[in-house]
Structures are given as structure tokens and as C-alpha cells.
C-alpha positions in Angstrom: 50.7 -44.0 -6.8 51.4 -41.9 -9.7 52.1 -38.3 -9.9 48.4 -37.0 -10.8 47.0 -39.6 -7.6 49.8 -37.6 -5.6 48.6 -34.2 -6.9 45.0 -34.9 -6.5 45.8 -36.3 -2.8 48.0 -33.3 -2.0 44.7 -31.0 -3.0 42.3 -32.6 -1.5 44.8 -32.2 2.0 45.0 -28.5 1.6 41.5 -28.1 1.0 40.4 -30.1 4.2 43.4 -27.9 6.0 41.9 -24.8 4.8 37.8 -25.8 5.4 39.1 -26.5 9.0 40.6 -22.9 9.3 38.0 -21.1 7.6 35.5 -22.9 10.4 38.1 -22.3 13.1 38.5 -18.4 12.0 34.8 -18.2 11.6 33.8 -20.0 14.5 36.2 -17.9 16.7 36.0 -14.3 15.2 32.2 -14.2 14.1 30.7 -11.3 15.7 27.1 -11.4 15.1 26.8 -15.2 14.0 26.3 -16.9 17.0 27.7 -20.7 16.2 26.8 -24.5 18.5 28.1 -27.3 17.5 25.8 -30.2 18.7 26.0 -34.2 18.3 23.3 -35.8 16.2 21.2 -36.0 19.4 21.0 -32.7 20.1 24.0 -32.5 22.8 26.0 -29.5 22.8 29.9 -29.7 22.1 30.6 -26.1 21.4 29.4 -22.4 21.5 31.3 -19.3 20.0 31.9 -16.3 21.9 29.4 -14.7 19.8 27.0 -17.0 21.7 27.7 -16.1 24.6 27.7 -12.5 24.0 23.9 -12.8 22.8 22.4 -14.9 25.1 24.7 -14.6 28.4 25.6 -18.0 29.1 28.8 -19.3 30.0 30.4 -22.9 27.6 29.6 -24.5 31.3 26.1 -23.5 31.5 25.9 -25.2 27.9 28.4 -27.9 27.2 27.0 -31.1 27.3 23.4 -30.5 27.7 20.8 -30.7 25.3 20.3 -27.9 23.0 16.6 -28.0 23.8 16.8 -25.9 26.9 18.0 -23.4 24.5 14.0 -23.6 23.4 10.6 -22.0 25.3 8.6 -24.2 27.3 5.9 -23.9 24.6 8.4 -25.4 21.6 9.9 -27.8 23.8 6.1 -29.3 24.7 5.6 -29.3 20.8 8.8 -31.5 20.3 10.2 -28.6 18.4 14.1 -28.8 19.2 13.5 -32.9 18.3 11.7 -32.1 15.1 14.7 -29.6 14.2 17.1 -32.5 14.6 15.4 -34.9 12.9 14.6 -32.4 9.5 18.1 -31.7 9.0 20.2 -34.9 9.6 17.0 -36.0 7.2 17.8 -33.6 4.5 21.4 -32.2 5.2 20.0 -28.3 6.0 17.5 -26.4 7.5 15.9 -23.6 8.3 13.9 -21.9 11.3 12.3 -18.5 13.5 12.2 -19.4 16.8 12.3 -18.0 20.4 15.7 -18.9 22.1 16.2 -18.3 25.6 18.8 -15.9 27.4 20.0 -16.7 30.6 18.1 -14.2 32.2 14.5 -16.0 31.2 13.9 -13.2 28.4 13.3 -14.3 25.2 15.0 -13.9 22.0 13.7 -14.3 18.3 16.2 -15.6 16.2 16.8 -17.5 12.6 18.6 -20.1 12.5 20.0 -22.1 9.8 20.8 -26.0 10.8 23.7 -27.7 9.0 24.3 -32.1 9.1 28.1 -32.4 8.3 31.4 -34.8 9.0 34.8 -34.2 10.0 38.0 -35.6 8.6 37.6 -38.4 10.9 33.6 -39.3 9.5 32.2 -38.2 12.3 29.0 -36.9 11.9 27.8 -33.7 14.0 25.3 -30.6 13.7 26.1 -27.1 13.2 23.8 -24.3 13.9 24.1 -20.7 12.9 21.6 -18.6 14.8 21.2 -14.9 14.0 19.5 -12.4 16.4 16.3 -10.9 14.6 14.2 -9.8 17.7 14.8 -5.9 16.8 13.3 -7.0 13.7 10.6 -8.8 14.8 9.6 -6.2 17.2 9.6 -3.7 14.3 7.2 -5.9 12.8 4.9 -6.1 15.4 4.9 -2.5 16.0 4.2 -1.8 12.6 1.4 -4.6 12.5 -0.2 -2.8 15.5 0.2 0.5 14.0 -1.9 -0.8 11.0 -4.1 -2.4 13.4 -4.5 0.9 14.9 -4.7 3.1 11.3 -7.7 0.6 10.4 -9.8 1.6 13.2 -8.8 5.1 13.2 -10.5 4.7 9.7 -13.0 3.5 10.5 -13.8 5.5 13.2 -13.1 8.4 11.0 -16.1 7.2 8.2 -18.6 6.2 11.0 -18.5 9.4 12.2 -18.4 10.9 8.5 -21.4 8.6 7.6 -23.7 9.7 11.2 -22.9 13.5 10.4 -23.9 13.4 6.9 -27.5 12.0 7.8 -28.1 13.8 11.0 -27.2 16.8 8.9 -29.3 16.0 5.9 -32.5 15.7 8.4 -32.5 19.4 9.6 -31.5 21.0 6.0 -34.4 19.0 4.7 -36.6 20.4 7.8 -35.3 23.7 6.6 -36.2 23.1 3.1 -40.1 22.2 3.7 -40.0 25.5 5.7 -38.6 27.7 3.0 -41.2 26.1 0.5 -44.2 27.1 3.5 -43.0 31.1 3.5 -42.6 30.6 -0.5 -46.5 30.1 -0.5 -47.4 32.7 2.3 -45.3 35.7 1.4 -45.5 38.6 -0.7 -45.3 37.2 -4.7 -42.5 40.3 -5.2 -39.2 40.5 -6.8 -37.4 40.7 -4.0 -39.0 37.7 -2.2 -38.1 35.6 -5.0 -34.7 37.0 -5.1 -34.0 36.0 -1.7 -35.6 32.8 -1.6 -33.5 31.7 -4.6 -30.4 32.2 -3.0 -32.0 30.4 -0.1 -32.6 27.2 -2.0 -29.4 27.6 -3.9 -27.3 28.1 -0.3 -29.4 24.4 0.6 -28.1 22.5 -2.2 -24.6 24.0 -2.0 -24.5 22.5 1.6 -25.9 19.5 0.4 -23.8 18.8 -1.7 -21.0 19.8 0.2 -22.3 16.6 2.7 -22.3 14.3 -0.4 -19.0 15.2 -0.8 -18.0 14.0 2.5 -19.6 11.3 2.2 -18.3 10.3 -1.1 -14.5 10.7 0.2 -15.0 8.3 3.0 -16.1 5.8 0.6 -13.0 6.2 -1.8 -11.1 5.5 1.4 -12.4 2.6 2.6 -10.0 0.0 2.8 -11.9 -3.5 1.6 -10.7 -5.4 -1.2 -12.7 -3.8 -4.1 -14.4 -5.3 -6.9 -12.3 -5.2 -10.5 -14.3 -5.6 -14.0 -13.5 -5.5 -17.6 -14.6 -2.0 -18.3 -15.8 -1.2 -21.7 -14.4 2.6 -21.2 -16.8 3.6 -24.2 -20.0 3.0 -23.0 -19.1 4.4 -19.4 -17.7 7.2 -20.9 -21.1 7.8 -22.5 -23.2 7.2 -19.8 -20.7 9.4 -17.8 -21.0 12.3 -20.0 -25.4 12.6 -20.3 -24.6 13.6 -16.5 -23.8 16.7 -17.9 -26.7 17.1 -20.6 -27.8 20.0 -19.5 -24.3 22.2 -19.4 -23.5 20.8 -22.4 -26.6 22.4 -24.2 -26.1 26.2 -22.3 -22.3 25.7 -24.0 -20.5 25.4 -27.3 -17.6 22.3 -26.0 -16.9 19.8 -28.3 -16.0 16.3 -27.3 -13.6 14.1 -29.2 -13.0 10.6 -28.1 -10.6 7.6 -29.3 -10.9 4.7 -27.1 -9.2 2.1 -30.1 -6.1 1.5 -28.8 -7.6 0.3 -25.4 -11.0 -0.3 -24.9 -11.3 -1.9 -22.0 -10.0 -1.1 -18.9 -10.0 -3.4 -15.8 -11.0 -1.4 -12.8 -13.7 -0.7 -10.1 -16.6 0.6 -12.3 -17.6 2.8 -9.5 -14.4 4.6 -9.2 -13.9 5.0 -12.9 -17.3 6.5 -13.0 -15.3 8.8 -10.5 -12.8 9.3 -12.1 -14.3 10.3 -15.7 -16.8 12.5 -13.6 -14.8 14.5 -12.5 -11.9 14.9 -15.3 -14.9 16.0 -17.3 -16.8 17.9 -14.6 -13.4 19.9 -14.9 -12.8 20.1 -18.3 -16.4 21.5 -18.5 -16.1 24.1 -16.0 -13.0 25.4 -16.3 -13.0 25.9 -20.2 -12.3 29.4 -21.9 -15.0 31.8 -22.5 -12.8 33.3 -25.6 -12.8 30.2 -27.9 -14.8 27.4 -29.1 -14.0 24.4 -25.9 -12.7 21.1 -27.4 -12.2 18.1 -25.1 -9.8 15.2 -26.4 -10.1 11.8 -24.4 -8.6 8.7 -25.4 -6.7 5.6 -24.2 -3.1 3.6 -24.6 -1.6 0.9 -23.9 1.6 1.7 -22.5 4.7 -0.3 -22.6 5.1 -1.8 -19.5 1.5 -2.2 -17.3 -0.4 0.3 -17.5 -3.2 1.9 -19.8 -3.3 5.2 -19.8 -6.0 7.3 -19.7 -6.1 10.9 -21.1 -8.0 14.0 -21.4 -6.8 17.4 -22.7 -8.9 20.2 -22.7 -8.0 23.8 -24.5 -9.8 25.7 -21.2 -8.0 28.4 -18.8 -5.3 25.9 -17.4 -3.8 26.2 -13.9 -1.4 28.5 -12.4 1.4 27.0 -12.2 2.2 27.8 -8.5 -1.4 25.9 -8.1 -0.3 23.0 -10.3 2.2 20.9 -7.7 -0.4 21.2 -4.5 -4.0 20.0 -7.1 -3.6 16.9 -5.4 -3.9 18.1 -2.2 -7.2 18.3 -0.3 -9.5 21.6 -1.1 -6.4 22.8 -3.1 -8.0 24.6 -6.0 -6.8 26.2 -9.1 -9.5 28.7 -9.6 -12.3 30.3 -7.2 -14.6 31.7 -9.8 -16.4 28.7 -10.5 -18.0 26.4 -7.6 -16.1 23.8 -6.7 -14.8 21.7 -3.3 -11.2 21.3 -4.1 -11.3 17.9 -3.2 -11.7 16.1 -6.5 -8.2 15.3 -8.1 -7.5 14.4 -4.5 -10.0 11.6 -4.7 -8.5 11.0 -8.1 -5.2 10.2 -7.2 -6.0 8.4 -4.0 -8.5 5.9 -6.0 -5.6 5.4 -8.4 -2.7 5.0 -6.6 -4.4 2.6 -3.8 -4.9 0.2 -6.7 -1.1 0.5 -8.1 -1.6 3.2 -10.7 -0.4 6.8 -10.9 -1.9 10.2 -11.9 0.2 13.1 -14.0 -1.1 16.5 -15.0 0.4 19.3 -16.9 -1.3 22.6 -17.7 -0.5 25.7 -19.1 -2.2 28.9 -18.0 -4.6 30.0 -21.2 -4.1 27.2 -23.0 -5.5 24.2 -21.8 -5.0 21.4 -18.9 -4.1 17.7 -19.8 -4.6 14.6 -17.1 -2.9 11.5 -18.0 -4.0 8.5 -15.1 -2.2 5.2 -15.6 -4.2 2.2 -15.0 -2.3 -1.0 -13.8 -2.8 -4.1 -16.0 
């Protein structure tokens, strides 16, 4: 044999010295691995103490019996443990979730990861590494309850929304039909008109406020929505005659740039939203002491997302006001009408669909709302 033979020999010595101590050191100072060593039929040779810890049995309650009354009734009657055995001397490895029985009937849900090897001496034999995950798993359930739970809360929450909006809506228009009756019977004065005016205008205020409602438990629904290519152009324009008739009682100018990005894939119904009210507040909140000017355009950002933006020159926010406008019926300004509830709906839209909204405003100077639309 020469010298290299003798070298290579020597190596190959030390390293099947060393694989057997690093198993031995493993197998006997693991703490959190539990460790059986099993024949290719499933008959166990070996546990570690970390074993024993988990599941409470003693090497005599184990040691040559078949790993499969480690296994629920319900796996073993499925041939599970068999199937197990069979997939990894097959393919070397494997993995699996399972329940494992502790001593004291309880169950256990554990990973486990199967291992076909040989031993100095070729003989072949299984090694399974199991891992304790039931704290884990029962995290999991809890939170899949809990989301069971938040679902119908939800929907709880919008059937009742839905029912008070229309049984609402039935006596407001019963009060309507009665205002219009004493409209036609009363005194033709001033002051009858007067008051009746603010009647009717009190009955849409409260109508609206419903439709509001309304609206918000629709943006939260939780069903998959419907995406489209969205040419933002046209819905911008069909968007904007909404507010025909305030833009003819005002001087505001609207300047638009859509080049960059002119399509946007997104629920037409809540970019309609969106657009109304960005613009419903770039209209309202604009500065009686200059000429109102309303930039909107779109970007493609680096990254995934286009970004939408509209900058207005009108009163802007306070900005003690400006980190709660996301908030519900947090408003910047109470001199105009107004629910408070809008960029709420916004940001709730956006960010349910993997997006994000940013706004920065400066008071007397203008308001600008940048909403990044995922790609």
C-alpha cells in the first residue's frame, strides 16, 4: 500500500471515529431533539433522553417494539408509521407532522425528519429526529379561530350596518313626504321658507351621513375583489363631472399628467373612491385668497408600485391634525361639511390590497397625497 493509500485510509478512519462521536455527543446531550434509532422494520433500538423527557416513557416501555405505537390510532389504521418506513429507506430522507403519543394518552404534534443510513459494519438502520411543535400548532389553531371569529364579527358588524341604514332611510323619507305636505299648506312667508330649507337640508345631511355608513361597510368587506386594467384617464374624467356643479360656483383649475402610467390595475369601484374623495378634498378645502390649482398625475416607481398623486395649493392641515387623518372621523377642518371618515376609507382600501398611502401638508399652502398602488 503506498503512502497516499495509507494517508487516504488513515482519513477516512478518523472521519468515521469522529461521525460516530458527533452522533454519540448528539444523541446523548441533545436537549430538545428527541432522537430513535429503529431497524428497517420499524423496531426500536434506541431513544435519547431527550425522548424521554418529551413523551414520558421509559427505554423499557420502548425498546424493541414497533415504533408504530408511538402513532394515534387514526394514523396507525391509515398505515401511516408503515408508509413512513417505506418513503425513506425508498429515498434515503424524509419528512413529516404528525401526532405522537405521550405515555399519558395525550397527544403531541411533532416534525419529524426520517434518516436511512449504515454503520461501519453495513448495517442498515433508521434514524428519526422528532421535534416538539404542539405549542406551535396550537398557536395556529388559536389564531385560525380568532380569524374565524374576526370574519363573523364582520359580518355581523355589516348586517347590522346594512338593516340600520334601510330601516333608517324608510322614516326620513316618511319625514320627507311630510315636510313637502306643510310646504304646500303653510303660510308662503319668509320665514316658512327659511325654516323649511334647513329642514330639507338637515334630511339630506342625515342621509348622507347613512350612505356613509353604508359605504364603509362595503370597503371592509373581506371577499376577494375584482382587479382591472384601469385606464386612470377616463375614470378620472368621469370622476371629476361629479363635481360639475362646484366646479362652475369656483375659480380651481385642474392640471392632469397621467403619461408616465396610464393604467392602473385596481378595483374600479374603489379607485372611483379613492379619486372621489382626494378631489372631493382638494375642492373643499381650497383657499379663498388665491386662484385653486389641483396637480394630479401618475409614476411608476421603482420597485412595485405606481404612484398616484394629487397636490392642491388650498389651506393644508394643521399639523397636530396631520398624523391622526387616517383615523376614523379625525378631521382637519370643521368649517366645511364633512364626515371625517374619508382618508380612513382611503387608506384601508389601499393597504388591504398591498399598497400604502402618504400625505404631507403644510398649513396655507397646500396638501399633497401620494397613494402607491401595487403592481
Amino acid at each position: 500500500m503506498s503512502d497516499k493509500d495509507k494517508d487516504l485510509k488513515g482519513n477516512d478512519d478518523k472521519l468515521s471515529l469522529y461521525s460516530s462521536l458527533f452522533f454519540k455527543i448528539m444523541f446523548n446531550n441533545a436537549k430538545a431533539t428527541s432522537i430513535v434509532i429503529m431497524d428497517t422494520e420499524g423496531v426500536i433500538i434506541d431513544v435519547n433522553e431527550a425522548f424521554i423527557r418529551t413523551f414520558g416513557y421509559s427505554k423499557e416501555d420502548l425498546i424493541d417494539k414497533n415504533f408504530s405505537i408511538l402513532f394515534i390510532e387514526k394514523d396507525r389504521n391509515n398505515a401511516v408509521p408503515q408508509k413512513e418506513l417505506s418513503r425513506t429507506i425508498r429515498t434515503g430522507s424524509s419528512l413529516d407532522n404528525n401526532y405522537i403519543l405521550h405515555k399519558n394518552g395525550s397527544q403531541l404534534w411533532v416534525h419529524g425528519e426520517n434518516i436511512y443510513t449504515k454503520d461501519d459494519k453495513n448495517r442498515t438502520f433508521l434514524i428519526k429526529l422528532i421535534q416538539d411543535i404542539t405549542e406551535q400548532k396550537v398557536l395556529e389553531h388559536e389564531l385560525q379561530q380568532r380569524n374565524s371569529d374576526l370574519k363573523k364579527i364582520i359580518n355581523d358588524r355589516n348586517n347590522f350596518v346594512y338593516t340600520v341604514s334601510h330601516d333608517l332611510i324608510t322614516p326620513i323619507n316618511s319625514i320627507e313626504g311630510l315636510i313637502k305636505y306643510l310646504e304646500s299648506v303653510i303660510s308662503d312667508s319668509s320665514e316658512s321658507k327659511f325654516f323649511i330649507g334647513k329642514i330639507y337640508h338637515l334630511i339630506a345631511s342625515f342621509r348622507n351621513k347613512i350612505r356613509e355608513l353604508s359605504s364603509i361597510a362595503r370597503e371592509q368587506e373581506t371577499e376577494k375583489i375584482q382587479v382591472d386594467d384601469i385606464n386612470i384617464d377616463e375614470l378620472y374624467e368621469e370622476v371629476l363631472t361629479d363635481f360639475k356643479d362646484d366646479i362652475e360656483k369656483i375659480k380651481i383649475e385642474f392640471i392632469k399628467n397621467f403619461n408616465d402610467a396610464p393604467i392602473i390595475r385596481f378595483s374600479k369601484k374603489n379607485l372611483r373612491s379613492i379619486l372621489t374623495n382626494l378631489l372631493s378634498n382638494a375642492i373643499k378645502y381650497r383657499s379663498p385668497d388665491k386662484n385653486s390649482a389641483v396637480h394630479i398625475t401618475t409614476k411608476k416607481m421603482e420597485g412595485a408600485y405606481i404612484l398616484l398623486k394629487i397636490r392642491d395649493n388650498g389651506i393644508g392641515i394643521p399639523k397636530e391634525v396631520q398624523e391622526h387623518i387616517f383615523q376614523m372621523y379625525k378631521r382637519g377642518h370643521h368649517h366645511v361639511e364633512g364626515s371625517g371618515m374619508g382618508m380612513a376609507i382611503i387608506k384601508r382600501i389601499v393597504e388591504n390590497e398591498g399598497g400604502k398611502v402618504e400625505l404631507e401638508s403644510t398649513p396655507g399652502e397646500g396638501t399633497t397625497v401620494k397613494v402607491y398602488f401595487p403592481i
